[in-house]
KEKOLPA-44815 format. One record per atom (N, C-alpha, C, O): x, y, z; atom name; residue in three letters; residue number from 1. Coordinates in steps of 0.2 Angstrom, whole numbers. Layout:
BEGIN
X:Y:Z:CA:ALA:NUM .
...
# end
This chain:
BEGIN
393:696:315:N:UNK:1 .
400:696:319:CA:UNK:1 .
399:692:326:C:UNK:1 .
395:694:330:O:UNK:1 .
402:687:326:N:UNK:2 .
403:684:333:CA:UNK:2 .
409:687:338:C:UNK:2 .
414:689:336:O:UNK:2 .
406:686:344:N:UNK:3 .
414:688:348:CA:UNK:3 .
417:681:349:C:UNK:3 .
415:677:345:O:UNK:3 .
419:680:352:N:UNK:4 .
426:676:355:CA:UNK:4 .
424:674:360:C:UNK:4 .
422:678:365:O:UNK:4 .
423:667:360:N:UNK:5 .
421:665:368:CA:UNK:5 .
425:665:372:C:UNK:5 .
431:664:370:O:UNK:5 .
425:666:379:N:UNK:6 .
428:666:383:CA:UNK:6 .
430:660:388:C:UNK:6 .
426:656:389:O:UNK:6 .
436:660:390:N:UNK:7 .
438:652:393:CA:UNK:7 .
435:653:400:C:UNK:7 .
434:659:403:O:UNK:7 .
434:647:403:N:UNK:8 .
429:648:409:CA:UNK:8 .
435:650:413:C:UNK:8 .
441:649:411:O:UNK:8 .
432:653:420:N:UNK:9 .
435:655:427:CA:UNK:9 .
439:647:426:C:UNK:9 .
438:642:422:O:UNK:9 .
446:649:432:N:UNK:10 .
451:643:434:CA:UNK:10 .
450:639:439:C:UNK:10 .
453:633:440:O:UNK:10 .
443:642:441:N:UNK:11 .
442:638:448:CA:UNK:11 .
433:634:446:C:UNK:11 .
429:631:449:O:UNK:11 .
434:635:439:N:UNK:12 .
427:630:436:CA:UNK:12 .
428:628:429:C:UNK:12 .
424:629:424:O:UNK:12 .
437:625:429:N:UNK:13 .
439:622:422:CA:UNK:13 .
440:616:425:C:UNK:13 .
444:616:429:O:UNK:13 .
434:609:423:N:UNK:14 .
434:604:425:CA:UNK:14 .
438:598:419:C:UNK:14 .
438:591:420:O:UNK:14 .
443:602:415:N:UNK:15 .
446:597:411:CA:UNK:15 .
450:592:415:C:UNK:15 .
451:586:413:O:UNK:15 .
453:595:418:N:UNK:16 .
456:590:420:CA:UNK:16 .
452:589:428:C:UNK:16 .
449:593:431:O:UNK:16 .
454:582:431:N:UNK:17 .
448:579:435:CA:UNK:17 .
453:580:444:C:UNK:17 .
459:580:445:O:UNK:17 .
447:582:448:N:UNK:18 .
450:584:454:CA:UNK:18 .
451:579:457:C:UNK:18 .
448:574:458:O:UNK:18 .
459:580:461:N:UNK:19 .
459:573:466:CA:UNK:19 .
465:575:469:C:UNK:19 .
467:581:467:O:UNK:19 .
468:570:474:N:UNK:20 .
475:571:477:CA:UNK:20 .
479:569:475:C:UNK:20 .
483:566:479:O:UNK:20 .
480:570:467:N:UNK:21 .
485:568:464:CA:UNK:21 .
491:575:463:C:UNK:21 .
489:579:459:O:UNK:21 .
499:576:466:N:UNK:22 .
500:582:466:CA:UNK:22 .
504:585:459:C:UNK:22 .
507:582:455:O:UNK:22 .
501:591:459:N:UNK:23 .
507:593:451:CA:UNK:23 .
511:597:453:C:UNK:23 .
510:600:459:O:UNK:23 .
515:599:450:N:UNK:24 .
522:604:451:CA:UNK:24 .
520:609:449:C:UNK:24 .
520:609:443:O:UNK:24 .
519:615:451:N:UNK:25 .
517:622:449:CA:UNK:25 .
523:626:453:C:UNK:25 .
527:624:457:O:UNK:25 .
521:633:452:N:UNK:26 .
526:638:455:CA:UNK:26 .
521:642:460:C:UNK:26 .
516:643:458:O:UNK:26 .
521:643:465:N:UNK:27 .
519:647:470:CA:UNK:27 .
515:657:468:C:UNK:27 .
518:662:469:O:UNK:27 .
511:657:468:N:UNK:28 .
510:662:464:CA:UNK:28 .
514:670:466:C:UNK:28 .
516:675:462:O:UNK:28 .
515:670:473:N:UNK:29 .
518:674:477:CA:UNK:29 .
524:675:477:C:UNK:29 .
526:680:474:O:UNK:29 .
527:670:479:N:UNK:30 .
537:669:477:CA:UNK:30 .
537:665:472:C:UNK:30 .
543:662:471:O:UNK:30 .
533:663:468:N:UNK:31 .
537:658:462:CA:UNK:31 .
542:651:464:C:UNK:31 .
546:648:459:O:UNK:31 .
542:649:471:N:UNK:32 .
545:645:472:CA:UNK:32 .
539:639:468:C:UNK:32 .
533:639:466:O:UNK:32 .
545:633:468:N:UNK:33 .
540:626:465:CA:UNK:33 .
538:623:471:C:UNK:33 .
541:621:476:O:UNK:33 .
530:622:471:N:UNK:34 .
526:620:475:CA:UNK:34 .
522:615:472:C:UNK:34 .
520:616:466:O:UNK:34 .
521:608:475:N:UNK:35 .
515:603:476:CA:UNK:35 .
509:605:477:C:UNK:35 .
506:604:483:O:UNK:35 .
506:606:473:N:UNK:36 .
497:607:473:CA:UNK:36 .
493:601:472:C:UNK:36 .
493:596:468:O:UNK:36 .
489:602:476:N:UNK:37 .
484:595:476:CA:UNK:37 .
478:594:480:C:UNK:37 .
479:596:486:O:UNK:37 .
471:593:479:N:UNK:38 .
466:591:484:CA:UNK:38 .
468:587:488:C:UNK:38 .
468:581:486:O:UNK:38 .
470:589:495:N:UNK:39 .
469:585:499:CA:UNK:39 .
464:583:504:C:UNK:39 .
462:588:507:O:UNK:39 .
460:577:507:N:UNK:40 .
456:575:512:CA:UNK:40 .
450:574:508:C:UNK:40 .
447:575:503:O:UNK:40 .
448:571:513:N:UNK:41 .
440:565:509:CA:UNK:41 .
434:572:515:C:UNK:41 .
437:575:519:O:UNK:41 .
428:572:513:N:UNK:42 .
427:572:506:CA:UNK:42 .
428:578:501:C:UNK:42 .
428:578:495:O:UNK:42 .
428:583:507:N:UNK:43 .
428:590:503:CA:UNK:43 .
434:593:500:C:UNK:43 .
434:599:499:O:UNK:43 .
439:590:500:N:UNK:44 .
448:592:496:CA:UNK:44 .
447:600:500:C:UNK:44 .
443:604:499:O:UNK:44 .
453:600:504:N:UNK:45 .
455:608:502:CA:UNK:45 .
462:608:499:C:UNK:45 .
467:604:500:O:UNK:45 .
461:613:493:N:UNK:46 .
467:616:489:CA:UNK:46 .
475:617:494:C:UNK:46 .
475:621:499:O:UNK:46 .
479:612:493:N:UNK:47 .
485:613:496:CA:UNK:47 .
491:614:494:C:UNK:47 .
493:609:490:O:UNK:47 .
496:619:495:N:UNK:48 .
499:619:492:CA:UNK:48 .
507:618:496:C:UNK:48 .
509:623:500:O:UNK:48 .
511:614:496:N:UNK:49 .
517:611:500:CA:UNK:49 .
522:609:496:C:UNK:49 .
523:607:491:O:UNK:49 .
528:611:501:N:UNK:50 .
535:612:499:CA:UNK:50 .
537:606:496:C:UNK:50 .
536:602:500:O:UNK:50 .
539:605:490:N:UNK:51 .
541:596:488:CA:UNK:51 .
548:593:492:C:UNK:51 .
550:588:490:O:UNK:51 .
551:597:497:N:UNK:52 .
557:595:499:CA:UNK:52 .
552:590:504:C:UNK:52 .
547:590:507:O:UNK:52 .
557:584:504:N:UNK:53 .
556:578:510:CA:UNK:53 .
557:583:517:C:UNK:53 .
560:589:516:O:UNK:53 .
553:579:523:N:UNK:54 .
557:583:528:CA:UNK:54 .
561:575:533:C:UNK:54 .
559:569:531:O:UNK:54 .
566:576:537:N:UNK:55 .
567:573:543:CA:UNK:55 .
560:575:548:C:UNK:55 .
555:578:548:O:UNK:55 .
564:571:553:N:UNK:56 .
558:572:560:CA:UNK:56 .
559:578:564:C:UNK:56 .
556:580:568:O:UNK:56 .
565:580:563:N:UNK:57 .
567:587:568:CA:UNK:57 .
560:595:561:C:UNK:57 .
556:599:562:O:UNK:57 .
563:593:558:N:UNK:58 .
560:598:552:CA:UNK:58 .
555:595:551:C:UNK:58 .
552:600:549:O:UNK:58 .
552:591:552:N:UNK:59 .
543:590:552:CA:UNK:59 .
541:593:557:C:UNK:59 .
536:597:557:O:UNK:59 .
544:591:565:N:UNK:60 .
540:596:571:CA:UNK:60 .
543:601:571:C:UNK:60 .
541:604:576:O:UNK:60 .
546:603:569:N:UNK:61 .
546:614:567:CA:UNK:61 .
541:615:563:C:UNK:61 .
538:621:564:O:UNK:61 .
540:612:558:N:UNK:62 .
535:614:554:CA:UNK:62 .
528:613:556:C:UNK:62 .
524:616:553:O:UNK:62 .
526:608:561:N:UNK:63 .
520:608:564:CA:UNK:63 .
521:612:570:C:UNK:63 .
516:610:573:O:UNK:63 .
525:616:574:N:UNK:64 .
526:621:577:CA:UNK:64 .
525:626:577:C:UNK:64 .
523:630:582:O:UNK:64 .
525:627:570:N:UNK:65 .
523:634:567:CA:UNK:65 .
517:634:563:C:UNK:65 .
516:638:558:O:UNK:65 .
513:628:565:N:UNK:66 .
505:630:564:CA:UNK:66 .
507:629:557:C:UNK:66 .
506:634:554:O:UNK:66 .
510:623:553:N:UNK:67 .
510:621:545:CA:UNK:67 .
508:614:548:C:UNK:67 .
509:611:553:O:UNK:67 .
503:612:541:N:UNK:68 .
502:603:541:CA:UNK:68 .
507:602:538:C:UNK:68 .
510:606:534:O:UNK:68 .
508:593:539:N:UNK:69 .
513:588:535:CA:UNK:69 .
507:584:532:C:UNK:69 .
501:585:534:O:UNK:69 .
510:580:527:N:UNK:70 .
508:578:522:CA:UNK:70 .
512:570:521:C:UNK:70 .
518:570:521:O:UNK:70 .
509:565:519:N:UNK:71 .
513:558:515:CA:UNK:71 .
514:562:509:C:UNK:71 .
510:566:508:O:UNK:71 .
518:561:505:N:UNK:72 .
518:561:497:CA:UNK:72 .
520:553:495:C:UNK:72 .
525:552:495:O:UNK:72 .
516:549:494:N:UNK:73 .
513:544:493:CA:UNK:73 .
515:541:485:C:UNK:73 .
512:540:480:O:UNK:73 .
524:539:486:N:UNK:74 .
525:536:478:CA:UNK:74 .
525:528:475:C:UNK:74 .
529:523:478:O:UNK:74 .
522:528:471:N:UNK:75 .
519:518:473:CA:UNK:75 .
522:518:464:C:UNK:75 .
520:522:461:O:UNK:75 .
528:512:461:N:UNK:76 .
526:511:455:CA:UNK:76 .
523:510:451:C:UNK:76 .
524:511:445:O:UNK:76 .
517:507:454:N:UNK:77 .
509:505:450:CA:UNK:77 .
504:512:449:C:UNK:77 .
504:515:444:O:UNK:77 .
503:512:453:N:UNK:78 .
498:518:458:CA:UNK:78 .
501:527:456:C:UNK:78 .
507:529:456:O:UNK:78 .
497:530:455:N:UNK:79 .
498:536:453:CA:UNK:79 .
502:538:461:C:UNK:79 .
503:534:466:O:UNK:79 .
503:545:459:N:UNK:80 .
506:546:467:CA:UNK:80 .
500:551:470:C:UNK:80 .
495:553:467:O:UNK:80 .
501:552:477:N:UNK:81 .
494:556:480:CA:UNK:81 .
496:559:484:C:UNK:81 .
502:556:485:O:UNK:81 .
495:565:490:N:UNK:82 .
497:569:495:CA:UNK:82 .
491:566:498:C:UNK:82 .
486:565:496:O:UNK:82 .
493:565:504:N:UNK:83 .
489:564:511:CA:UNK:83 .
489:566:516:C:UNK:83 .
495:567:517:O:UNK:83 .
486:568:520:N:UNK:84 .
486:573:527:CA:UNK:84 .
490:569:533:C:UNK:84 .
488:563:535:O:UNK:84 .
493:571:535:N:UNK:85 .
496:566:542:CA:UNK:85 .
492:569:547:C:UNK:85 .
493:574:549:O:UNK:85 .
488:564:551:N:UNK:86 .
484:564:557:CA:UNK:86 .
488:564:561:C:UNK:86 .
493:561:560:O:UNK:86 .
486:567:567:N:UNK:87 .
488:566:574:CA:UNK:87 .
489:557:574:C:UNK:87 .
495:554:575:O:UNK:87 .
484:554:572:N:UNK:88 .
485:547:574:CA:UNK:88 .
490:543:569:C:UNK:88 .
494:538:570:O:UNK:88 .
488:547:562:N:UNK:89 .
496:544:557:CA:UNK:89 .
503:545:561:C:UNK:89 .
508:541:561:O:UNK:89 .
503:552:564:N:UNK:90 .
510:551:567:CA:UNK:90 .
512:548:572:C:UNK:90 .
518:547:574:O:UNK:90 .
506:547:578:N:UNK:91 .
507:543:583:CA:UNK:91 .
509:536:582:C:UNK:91 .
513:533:586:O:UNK:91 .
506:534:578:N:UNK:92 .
506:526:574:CA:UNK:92 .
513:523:570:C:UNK:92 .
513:518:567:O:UNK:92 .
519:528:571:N:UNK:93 .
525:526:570:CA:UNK:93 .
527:529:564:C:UNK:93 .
524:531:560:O:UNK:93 .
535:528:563:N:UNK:94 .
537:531:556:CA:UNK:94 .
533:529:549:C:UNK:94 .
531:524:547:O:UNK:94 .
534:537:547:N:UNK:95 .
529:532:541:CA:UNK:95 .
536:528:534:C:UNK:95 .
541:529:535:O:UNK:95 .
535:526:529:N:UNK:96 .
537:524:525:CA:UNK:96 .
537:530:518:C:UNK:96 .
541:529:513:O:UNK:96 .
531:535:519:N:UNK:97 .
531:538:512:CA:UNK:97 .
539:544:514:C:UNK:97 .
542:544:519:O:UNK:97 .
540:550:509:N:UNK:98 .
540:554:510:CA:UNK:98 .
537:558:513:C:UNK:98 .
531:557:513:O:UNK:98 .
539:564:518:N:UNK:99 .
533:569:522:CA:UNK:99 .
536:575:519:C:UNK:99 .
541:575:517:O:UNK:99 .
531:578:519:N:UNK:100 .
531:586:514:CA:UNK:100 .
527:591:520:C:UNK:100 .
523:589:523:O:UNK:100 .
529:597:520:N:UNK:101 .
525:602:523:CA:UNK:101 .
521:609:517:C:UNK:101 .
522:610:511:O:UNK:101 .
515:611:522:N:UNK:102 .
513:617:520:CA:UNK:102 .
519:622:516:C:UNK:102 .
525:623:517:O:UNK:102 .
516:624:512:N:UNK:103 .
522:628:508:CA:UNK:103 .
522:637:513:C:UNK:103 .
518:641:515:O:UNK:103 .
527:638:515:N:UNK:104 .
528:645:518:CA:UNK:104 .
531:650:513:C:UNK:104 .
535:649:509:O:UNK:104 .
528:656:513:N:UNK:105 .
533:658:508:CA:UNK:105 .
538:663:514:C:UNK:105 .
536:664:520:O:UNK:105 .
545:663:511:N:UNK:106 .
550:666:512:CA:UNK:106 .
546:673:516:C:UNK:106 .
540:674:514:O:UNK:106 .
551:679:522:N:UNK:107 .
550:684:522:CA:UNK:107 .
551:691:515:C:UNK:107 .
556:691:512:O:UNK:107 .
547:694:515:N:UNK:108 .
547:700:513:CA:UNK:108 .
543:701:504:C:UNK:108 .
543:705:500:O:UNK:108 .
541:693:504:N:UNK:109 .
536:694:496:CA:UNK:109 .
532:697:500:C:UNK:109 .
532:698:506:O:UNK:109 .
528:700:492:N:UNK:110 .
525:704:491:CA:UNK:110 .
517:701:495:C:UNK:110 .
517:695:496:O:UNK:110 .
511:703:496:N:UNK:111 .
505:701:498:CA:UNK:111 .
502:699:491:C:UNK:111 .
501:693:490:O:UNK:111 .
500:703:487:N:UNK:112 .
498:701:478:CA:UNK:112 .
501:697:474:C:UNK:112 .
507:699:472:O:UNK:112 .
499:692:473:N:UNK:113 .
503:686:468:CA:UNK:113 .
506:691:462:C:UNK:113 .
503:696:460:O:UNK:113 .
511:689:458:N:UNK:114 .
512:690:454:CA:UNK:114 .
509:690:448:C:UNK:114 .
507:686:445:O:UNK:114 .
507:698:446:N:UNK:115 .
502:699:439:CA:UNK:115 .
508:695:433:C:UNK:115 .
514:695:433:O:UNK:115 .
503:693:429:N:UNK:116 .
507:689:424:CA:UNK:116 .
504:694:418:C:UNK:116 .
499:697:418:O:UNK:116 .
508:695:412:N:UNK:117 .
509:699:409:CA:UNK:117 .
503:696:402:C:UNK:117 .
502:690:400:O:UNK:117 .
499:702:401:N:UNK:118 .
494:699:396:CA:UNK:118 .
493:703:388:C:UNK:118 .
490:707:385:O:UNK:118 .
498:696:386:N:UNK:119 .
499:697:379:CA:UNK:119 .
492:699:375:C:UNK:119 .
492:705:372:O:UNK:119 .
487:696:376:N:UNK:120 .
480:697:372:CA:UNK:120 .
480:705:370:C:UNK:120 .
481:710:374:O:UNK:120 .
477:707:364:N:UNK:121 .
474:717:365:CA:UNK:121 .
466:714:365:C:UNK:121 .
462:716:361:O:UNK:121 .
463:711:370:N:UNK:122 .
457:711:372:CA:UNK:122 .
456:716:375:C:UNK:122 .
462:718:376:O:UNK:122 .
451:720:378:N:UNK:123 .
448:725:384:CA:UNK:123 .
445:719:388:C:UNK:123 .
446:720:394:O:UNK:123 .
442:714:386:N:UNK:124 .
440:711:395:CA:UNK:124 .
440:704:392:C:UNK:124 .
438:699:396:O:UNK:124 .
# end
């Protein structure tokens, strides 16, 4: 009798390859649609940002309130990619991409991500 292998942890499924390319997922918390992506050379931190464009009034409220902005980076050739905007990217003039912020969730979610309902009759 063999058991059932088990699928690796999520945070060491390397099937698909790491980079700052963004995909569209839901936010585990509130389930809003959120832009996930490694961002920065060389160590990527996992980032997760609102897909909505900002203006420049709504880009500095949202670095006001201690959120980074982001390029979202759409090229026709070129996959697309989330980039960090540096102090020196914004002082350097408008940019041309899209800008995106940190994802905030809304008042009064929950602290624990949403459990997801587990069809399986495994025990572990």
């Amino acid at each position: 009798m063999t058991a059932a292998k088990k699928p690796p942890p999520p945070w060491l499924d390397l099937s698909r390859p790491m980079s700052d390319t963004p995909r569209l997922r839901r936010c585990p918390w509130c389930r809003a649609p959120v832009l996930t992506a490694l961002v920065g050379n060389p160590c990527g931190l996992n980032v997760r940002a609102d897909p909505v464009p900002l203006g420049l009034a709504a880009e500095l409220q949202a670095r006001l309130q201690g959120r980074f902005s982001y390029c979202l980076r759409l090229h026709p050739y070129l996959p697309p990619r989330l980039i960090r905007r540096s102090p020196e990217h914004i002082a350097a003039g408008r940019c041309t991409h899209l800008v995106v912020a940190d994802h905030q969730c809304p008042a009064g979610t929950p602290a624990v991500p949403a459990a997801r309902p587990d069809t399986s009759d495994r025990l572990f």
